[in-house]
C-alpha atoms as one frame of an Amber mdcrd trajectory, in Angstrom:
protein
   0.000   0.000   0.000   1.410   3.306  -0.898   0.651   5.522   2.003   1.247
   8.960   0.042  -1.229   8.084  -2.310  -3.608   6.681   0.281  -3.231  10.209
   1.958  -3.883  12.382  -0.968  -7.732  11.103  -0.986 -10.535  13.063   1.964
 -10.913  11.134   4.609 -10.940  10.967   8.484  -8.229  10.199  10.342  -8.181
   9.518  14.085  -4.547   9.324  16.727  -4.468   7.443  19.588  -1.855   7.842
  22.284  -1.568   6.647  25.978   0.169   8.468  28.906   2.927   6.978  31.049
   0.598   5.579  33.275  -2.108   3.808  31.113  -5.094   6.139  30.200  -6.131
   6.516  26.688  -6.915   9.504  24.595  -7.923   9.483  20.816  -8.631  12.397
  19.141  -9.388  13.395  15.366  -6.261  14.502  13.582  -5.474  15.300   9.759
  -3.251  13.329   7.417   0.243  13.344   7.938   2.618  14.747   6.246   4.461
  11.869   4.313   8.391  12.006   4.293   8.763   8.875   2.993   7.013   5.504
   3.740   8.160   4.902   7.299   8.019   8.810   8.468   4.886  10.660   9.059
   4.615  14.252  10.280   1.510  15.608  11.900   0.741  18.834  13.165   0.111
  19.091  17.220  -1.341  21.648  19.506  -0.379  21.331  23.743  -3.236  19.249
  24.380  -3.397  15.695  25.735  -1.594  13.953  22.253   1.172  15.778  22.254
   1.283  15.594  26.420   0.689  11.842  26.090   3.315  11.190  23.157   6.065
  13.189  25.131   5.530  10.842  28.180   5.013   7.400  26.162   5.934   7.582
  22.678   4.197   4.730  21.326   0.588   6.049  19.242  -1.801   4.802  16.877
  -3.257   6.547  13.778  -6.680   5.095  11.663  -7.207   6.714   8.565 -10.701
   5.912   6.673 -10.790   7.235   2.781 -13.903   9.033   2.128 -16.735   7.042
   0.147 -18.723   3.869   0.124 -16.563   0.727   1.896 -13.929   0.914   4.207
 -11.145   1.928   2.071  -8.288   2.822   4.784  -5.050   1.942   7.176  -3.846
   1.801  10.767  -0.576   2.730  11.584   1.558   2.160  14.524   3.610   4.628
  15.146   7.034   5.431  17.314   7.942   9.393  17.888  11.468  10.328  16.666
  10.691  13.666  17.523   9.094  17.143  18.202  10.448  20.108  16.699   8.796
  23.899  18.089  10.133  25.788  14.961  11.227  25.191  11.522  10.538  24.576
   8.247   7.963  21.685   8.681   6.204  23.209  11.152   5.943  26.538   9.243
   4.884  24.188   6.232   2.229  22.585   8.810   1.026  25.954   9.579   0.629
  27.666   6.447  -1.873  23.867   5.436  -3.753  24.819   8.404  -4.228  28.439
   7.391  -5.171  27.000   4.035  -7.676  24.486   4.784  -9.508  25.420   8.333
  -8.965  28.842   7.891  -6.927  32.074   7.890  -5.088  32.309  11.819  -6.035
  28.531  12.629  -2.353  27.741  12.064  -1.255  29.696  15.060  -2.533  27.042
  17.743  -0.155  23.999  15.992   3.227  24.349  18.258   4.831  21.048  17.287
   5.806  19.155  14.451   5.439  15.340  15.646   7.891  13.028  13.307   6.984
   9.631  13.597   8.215   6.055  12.473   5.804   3.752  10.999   6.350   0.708
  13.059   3.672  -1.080  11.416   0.761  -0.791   8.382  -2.158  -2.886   8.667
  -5.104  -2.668   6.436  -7.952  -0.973   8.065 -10.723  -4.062   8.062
């Protein structure tokens, strides 16, 4: 499965991430940005991701294409790391302004990398 085509389509994507000390959080999250097939980039904001992947860096992401079926993946993911400033995070900004809407961008203060650990189809 090619995972930047797979991305290019609408869809919804959701991350899920655990703290240190067990309790789960998933929330809905856009599609990465693909560096290559085993590194994925999203966008993160200080809320409970980004607080979960700092303290356990082990996360989950489902992505379901738009349309009729269940055309899709789940990744597992490992963090590399967070960056607070350059280029990919301005990049991941200036998407944000794009698509949600002019100043959105402003509340994304990390650029997550991850490692795809593992791709499984999504049914």
């Amino acid at each position: 499965m090619n995972l930047n085509e797979l991305f290019q389509q609408q869809g919804l994507g959701v991350m899920a991430t655990a703290s240190k000390d067990g309790c789960v959080n998933t929330a809905v999250y856009a599609r990465p940005h693909v560096i290559d097939e085993q590194t994925m980039v999203w966008g993160m904001t200080k809320g409970r991701t980004y607080r979960n992947i700092i303290e356990n860096p082990q996360a989950s992401f489902l992505f379901k294409a738009s349309g009729p079926g269940f055309s899709g993946v789940r990744l597992a993911l490992e963090l590399v790391k967070t960056e607070e400033s350059g280029p990919m995070l301005a990049k991941i900004k200036e998407n944000t302004d794009a698509t949600v809407g002019p100043g959105t961008g402003t509340a994304v203060t990390h650029a997550a990398w991850f490692t795809v650990t593992e791709v499984r189809p999504l049914i």
